[in-house]
N, C-alpha and C positions, 0 to 999 in steps of 0.2 A: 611391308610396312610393319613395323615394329608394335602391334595393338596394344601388346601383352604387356610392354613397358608402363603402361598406363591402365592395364587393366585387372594386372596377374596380382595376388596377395600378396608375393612374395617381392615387391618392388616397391619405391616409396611412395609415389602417388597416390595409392591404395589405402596403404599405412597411414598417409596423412590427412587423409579425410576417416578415416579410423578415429585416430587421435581426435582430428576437431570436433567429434562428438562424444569427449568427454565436457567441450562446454556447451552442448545442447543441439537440437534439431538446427536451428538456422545457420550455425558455423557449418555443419553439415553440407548442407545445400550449398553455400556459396564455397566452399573448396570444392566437391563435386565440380557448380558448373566452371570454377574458376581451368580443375583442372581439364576438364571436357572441352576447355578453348583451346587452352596451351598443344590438347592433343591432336588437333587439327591440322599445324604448322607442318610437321613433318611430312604427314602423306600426301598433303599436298603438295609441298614441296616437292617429291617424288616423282606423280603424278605428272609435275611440268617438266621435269625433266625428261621423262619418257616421253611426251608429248611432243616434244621440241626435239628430240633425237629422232622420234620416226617419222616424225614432218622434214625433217634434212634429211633422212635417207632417201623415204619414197613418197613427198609431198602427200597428198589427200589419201592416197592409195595406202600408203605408210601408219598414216593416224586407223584407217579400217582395219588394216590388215594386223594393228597391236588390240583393237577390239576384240576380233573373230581370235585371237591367240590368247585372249582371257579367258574367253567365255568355252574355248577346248579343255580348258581343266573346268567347265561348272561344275561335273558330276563327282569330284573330285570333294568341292565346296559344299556342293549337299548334303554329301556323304561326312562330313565334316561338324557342317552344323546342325545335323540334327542330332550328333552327339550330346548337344548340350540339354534339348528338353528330352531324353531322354534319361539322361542323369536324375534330372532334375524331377520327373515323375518319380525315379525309383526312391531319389531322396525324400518323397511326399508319401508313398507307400511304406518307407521303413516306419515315418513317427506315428501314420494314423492305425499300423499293423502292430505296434509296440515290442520292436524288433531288439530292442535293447543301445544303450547311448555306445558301445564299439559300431555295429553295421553302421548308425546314426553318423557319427566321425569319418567314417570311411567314405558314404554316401553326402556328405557334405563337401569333404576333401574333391571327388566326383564333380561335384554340382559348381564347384569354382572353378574347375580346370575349364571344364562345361561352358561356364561365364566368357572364359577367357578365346578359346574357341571361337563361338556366338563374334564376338566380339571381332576376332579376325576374319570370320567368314564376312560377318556384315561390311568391314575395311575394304575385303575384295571385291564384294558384290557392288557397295557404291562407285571405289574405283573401276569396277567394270561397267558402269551403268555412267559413270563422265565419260570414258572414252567412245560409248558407245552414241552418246548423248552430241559429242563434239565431233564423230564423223555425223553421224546423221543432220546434223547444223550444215557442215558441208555440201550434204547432198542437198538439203533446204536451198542453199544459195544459188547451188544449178540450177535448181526445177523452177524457183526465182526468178531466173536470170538477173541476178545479183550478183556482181563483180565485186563489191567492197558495202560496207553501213557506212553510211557516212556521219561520225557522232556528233556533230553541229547539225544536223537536221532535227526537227522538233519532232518530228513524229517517234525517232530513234531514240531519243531522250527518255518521250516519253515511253515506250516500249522499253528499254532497259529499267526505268524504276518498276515499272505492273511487273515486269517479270521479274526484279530483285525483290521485290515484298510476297510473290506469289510463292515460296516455299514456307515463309512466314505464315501467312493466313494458312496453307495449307495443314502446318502443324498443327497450327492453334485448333482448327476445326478437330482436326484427329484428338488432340490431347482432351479437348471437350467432351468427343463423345465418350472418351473412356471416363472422365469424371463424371460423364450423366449416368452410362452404364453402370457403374462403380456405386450409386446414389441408392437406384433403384435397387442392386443388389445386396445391398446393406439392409435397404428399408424390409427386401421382403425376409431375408435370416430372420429381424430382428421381429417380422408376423408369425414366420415356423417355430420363433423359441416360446411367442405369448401363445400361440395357438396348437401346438401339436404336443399333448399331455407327455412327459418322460422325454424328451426330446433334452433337454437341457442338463440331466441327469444320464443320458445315454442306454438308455431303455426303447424309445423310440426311432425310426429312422426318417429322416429328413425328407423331404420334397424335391429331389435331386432336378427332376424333369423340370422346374416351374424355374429353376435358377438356369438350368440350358437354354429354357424358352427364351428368359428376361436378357440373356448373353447375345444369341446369334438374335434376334430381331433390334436388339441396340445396335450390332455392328452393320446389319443391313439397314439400317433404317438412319443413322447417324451419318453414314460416308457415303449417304448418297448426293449431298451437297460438294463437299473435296471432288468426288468424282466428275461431278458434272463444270466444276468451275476449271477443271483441267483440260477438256475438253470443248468449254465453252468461248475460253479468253481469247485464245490464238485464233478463231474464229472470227471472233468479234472485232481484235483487231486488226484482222486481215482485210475486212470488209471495209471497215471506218476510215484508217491510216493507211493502209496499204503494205506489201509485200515489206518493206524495210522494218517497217514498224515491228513485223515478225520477230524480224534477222534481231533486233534489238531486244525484244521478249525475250528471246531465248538465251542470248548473251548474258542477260539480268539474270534468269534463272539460273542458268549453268554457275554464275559465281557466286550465289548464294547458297543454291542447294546440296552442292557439294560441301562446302564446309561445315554448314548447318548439319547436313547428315553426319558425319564421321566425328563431330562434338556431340551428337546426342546419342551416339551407338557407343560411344567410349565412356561419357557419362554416368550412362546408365548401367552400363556394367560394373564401372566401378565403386558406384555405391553400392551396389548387391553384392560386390566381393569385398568389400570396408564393413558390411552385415557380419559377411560369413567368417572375415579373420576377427570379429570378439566374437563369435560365439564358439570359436576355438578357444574361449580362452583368456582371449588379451586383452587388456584396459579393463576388466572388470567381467568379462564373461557376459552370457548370456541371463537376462533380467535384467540388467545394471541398466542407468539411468545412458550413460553411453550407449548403449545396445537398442534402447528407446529410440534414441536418438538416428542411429542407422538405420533404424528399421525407417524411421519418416523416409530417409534418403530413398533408401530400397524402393519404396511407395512409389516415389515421385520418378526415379531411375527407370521404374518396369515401361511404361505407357515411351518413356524417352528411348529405349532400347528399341523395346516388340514393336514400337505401334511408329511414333511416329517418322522416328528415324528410318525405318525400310522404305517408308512409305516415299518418300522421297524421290529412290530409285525412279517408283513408276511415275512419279509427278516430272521429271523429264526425260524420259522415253514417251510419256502418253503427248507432250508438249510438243515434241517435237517430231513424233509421225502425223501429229494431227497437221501441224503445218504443214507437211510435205505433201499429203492427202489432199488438202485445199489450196495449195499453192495455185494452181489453174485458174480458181475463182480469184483470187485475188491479184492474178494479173490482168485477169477480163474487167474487174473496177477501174484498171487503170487507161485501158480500151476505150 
């Protein structure tokens, strides 16, 4: 999958959400998400194609065995992606070590390639988390005993909508907690700069632990909703509606979640690398009213990247072993 066309500085899509913040934050955003849709079409596309090849090769067996052939390079992909926060720390140690604006450029240079990377690992990891997503539905159907969903059933109807909105709500919940996390991090800097003498001058040193504190008990404490409603639905409607109503859950998710992921991991990269090509530099450099204006993007790009685009992955893996696990119960309803 081509991420980097869409992700890399040196390509237009990049450039041109670049550009659109020389007329302000909001031009920003909406090329961003404009171009975060557009980048979806192709790997998907892709995707069905492989799909539809290993199903005419070796039918169910075929769709697993292209899973298990992704997931043999992961160590490959990790080793991959953690190129990019590692960059990207070293680019945060050169400016607070005041390393000079050369390592600064070079470590920047770094921290985009880094972006671009991130960006493909994530490409992989989602398409590896569909295919994995779409034999596991498979195996759902067996344990079933579900020959076909039949989509003029009401039950299946309504299972494909819960499970087309369920990557939606799931984002939202993620994107939230980082805006609450994000709130309270804000509020308490801005207690350490009125409260800790020389602190604001650089005399004093920060209260580092009380912002690690306020970090990990936001992310535990925030996704423990997402987690439990991933776990909970397919459950629920297994009991209610019965085994189809699943098969249609997960059908709903698998075609929303997949796209939804791969526009907000593409997104979000590429307003961080529209950030980092003006502060090379271009449209007026870093400080310029442009620059302002990427950084908004950058803002809203990070939580679409890190947080809730990966998250996805697990929202149908967790979807769809949870069904497979209670599939029993939900034929004993039918008993």
């Amino acid at each position: 999958m081509r991420s980097s066309g869409y992700t890399s500085s040196d390509n237009p899509p990049v450039r041109a959400i670049a550009k659109s913040s020389q007329t302000g934050p909001a031009t920003t955003i909406l090329t961003g998400l404009a171009i975060g849709m557009r980048s979806a079409a192709l790997p998907i596309a892709v995707i069905c194609g492989a799909i539809f090849l290993a199903h005419q090769f070796a039918d169910v067996y075929g769709v697993a065995i292209a899973a298990v052939g992704m997931q043999s390079v992961a160590g490959i992909i990790v080793a991959l992606d953690a190129f990019g926060p590692i960059v990207d720390n070293a680019s945060g140690i050169a400016e607070m070590a005041a390393l000079g604006p050369g390592i600064r450029r070079t470590t920047d240079a770094l921290d985009s390639v880094g972006n671009t990377t991130k960006a493909i690992c994530k490409g992989f990891a989602i398409s590896d988390a569909g295919f994995e997503t779409i034999a596991l539905f498979l195996v759902y159907m067996f344990h079933a005993n579900l020959e076909t969903v039949v989509l003029s059933h009401s039950s299946v109807i309504v299972g494909l909508l819960i499970g087309g909105i369920l990557p939606f709500l799931f984002s939202g919940l993620c994107l939230q907690a980082v805006g609450k996390m994000a709130f309270q991090m804000v509020e308490e800097i801005r207690r350490q700069f009125k409260e800790i003498p020389g602190l604001r001058e650089g005399r004093a040193q920060p209260d580092y632990a009380q912002c690690v504190d306020i970090s990990t008990a936001a992310a535990l404490r925030n996704l423990f909703t997402p987690g439990l409603i991933a776990i909970a639905v397919p459950i629920i409607m297994g009991l209610t509606l019965g085994p189809e109503s699943v098969g249609g859950l997960l059908m709903g998710s698998i075609v929303t979640a997949f796209p939804l992921a791969i526009f907000m991991a593409h997104a979000g990269t590429a307003w961080d690398n529209a950030k980092k090509y003006i502060e090379e530099g271009y449209l007026g450099g870093k400080g310029s009213l442009s620059h302002h204006a990427a950084v908004v993007g950058d803002t809203v790009g990070d939580p679409f990247k890190d947080t809730a685009g990966p998250s996805l992955d697990v929202l149908m893996t967790i979807l769809t072993t949870v069904s497979i696990l209670f599939s029993p119960l939900f034929l004993r309803r039918l008993s």
